[in-house]
Every structure is written in C-alpha cells, then in structure tokens.
Residue frames as qw, qx, qy, qz and C-alpha x, y, z in Angstrom:
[[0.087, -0.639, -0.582, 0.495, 153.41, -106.46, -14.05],
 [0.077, -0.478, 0.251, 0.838, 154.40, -103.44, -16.27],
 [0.149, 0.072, -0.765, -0.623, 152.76, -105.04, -19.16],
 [0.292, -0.411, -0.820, 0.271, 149.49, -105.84, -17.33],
 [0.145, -0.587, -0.548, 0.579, 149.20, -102.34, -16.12],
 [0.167, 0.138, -0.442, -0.870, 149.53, -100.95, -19.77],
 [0.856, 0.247, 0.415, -0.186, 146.80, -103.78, -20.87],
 [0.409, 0.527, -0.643, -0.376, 149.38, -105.41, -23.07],
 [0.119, 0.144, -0.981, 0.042, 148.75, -108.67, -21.62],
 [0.757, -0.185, -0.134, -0.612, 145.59, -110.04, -21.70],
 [0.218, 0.173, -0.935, 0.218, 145.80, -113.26, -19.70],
 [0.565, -0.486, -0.196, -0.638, 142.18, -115.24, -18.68],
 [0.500, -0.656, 0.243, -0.511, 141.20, -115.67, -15.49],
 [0.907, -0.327, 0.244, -0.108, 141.69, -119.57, -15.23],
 [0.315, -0.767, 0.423, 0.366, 145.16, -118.97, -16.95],
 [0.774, 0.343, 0.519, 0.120, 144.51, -121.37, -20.11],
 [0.428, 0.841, 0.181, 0.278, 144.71, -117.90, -22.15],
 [0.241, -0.684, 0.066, 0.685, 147.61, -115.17, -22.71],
 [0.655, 0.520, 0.348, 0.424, 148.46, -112.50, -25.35],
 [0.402, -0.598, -0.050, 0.692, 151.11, -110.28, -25.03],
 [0.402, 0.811, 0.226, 0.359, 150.89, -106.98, -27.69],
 [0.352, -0.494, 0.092, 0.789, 153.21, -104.08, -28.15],
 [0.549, 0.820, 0.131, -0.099, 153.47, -101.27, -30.73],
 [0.859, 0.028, 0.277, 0.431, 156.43, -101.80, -32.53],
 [0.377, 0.011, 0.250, 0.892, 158.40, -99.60, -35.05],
 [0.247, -0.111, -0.295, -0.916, 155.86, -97.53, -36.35],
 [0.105, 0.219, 0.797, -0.553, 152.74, -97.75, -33.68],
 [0.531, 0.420, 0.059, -0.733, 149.90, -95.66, -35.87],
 [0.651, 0.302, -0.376, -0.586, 150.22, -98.81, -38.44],
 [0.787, -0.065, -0.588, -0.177, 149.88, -101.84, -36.37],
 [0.373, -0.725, 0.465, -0.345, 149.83, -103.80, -33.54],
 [0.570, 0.434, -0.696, -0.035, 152.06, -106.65, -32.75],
 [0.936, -0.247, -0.035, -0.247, 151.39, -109.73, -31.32],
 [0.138, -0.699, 0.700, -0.045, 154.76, -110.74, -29.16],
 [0.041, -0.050, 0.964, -0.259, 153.21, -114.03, -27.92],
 [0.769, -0.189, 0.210, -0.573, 149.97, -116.12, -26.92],
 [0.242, 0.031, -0.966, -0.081, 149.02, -119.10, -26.02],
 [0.434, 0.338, 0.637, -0.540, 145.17, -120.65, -25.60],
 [0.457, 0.573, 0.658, 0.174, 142.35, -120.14, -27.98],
 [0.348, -0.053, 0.351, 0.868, 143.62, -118.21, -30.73],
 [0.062, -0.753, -0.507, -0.414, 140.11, -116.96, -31.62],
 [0.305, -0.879, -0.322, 0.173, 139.35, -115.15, -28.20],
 [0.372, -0.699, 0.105, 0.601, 142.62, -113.39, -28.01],
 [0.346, 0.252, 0.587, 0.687, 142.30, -112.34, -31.67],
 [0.329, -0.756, -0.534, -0.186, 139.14, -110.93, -30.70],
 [0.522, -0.803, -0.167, 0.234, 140.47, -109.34, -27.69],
 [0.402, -0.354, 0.305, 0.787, 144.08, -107.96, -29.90],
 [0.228, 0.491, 0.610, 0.578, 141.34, -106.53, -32.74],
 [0.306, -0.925, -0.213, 0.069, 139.71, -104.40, -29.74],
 [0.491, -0.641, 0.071, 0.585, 143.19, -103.11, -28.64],
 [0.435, 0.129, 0.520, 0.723, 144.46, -102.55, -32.01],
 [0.109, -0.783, -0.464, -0.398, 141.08, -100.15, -32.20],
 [0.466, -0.777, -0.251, 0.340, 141.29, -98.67, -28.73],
 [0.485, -0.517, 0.234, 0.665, 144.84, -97.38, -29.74],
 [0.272, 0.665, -0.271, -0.640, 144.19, -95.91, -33.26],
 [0.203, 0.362, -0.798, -0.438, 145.42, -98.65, -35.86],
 [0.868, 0.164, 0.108, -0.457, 143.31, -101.44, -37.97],
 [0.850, 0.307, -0.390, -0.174, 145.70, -103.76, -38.16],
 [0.720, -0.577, 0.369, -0.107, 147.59, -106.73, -36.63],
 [0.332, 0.721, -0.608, 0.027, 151.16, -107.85, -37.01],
 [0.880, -0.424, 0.215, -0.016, 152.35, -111.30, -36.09],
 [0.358, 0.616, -0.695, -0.100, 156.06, -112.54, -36.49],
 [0.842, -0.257, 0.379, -0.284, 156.92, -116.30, -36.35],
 [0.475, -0.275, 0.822, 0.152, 159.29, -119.04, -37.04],
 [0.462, 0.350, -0.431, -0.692, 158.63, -120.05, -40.69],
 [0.382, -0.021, -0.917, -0.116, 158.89, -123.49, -39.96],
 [0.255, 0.272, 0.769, -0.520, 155.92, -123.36, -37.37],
 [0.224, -0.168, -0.672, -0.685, 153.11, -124.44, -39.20],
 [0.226, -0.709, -0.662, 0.090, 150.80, -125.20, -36.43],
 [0.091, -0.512, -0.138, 0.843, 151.21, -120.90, -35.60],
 [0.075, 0.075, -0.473, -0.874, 150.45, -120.20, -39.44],
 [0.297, -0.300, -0.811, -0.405, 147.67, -122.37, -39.54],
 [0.058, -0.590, -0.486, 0.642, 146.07, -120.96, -35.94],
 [0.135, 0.508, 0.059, -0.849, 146.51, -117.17, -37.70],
 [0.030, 0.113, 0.948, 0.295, 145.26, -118.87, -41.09],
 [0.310, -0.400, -0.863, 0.005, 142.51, -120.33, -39.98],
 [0.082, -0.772, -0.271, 0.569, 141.35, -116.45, -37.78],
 [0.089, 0.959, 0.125, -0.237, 141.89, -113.96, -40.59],
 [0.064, -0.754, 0.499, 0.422, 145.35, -113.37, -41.18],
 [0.877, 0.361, 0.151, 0.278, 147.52, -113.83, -44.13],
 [0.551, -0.578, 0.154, 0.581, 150.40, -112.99, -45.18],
 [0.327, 0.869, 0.355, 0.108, 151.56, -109.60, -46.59],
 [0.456, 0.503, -0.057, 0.732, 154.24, -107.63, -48.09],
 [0.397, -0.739, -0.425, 0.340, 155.30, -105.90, -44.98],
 [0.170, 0.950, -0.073, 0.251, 156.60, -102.02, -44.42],
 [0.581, -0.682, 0.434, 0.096, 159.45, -103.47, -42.23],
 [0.743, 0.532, -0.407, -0.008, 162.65, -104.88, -43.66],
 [0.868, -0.398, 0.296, 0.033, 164.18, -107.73, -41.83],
 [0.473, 0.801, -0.365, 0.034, 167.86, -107.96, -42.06],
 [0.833, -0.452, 0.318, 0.030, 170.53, -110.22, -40.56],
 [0.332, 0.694, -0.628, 0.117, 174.11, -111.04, -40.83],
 [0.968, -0.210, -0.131, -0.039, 176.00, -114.42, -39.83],
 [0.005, 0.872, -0.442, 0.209, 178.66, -114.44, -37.85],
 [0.620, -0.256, 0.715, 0.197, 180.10, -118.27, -37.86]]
C-alpha cells in the first residue's frame, strides 16, 4: 500500500501490468526498476515519466545473468548494458 501511495508501483487496472521503482543508492542518478511483469514497453514508458517527474534521466535494472528472456525484454526497449557507478560485492560462506 506504502508503495502505491508513493507512486512506486504502477500496476494496470485489469492487473496484467506491474512495475515496482525505487531510488536506490544515489537517487539524483537513477531510477531502479525492483520488478515488473506485463508489457515491458508500457511500463518503460510509464518508469521514463517517473524517472523525469523525480529529477534523473536514467533507468537502472538489476537481473539474474542467466535470464535471457529479461535481457532481451530491456534489449529489445532501449536499454543496454553499462559500466555502472555501483560496485557489487559478495563473499561465500560454504
């Protein structure tokens, strides 16, 4: 509900469509697509407006390397993929 009354969640009416956004580390240089699911155009379309509304021209997606049908959605709309300003780090612990 909390996410809704920000408008981070765009979700259409006959429920086919969601896309949840946040601003992440560093909010003035992107927003970040959490989730969606539906037609990857509209809610591209509709996270390009927000991404305006709030100040910043650009949009951030993480995802599973091995999902290729996701790459090929963001692909196939606009994105590519680009030396980010974040550094992803991780340790294994078995």
């Amino acid at each position: 509900q909390g996410l809704m009354n920000n408008k981070w969640l765009y979700a259409s009416s006959d429920g086919k469509n969601f896309i949840i956004l946040a601003s992440r580390f560093m909010p003035e240089k992107a927003l970040y697509i959490l989730d969606y699911h539906g037609d990857i155009s509209t809610l591209l379309g509709f996270a390009m407006h927000k991404a305006i509304d709030i100040g910043t021209h650009k949009l951030t997606c993480h995802f599973p390397a091995a999902s290729t049908q996701i790459f090929g959605e963001l692909v196939e709309n606009g994105m590519q993929i680009e030396p980010g300003e974040i550094i992803v780090m991780e340790r294994h612990l078995v």
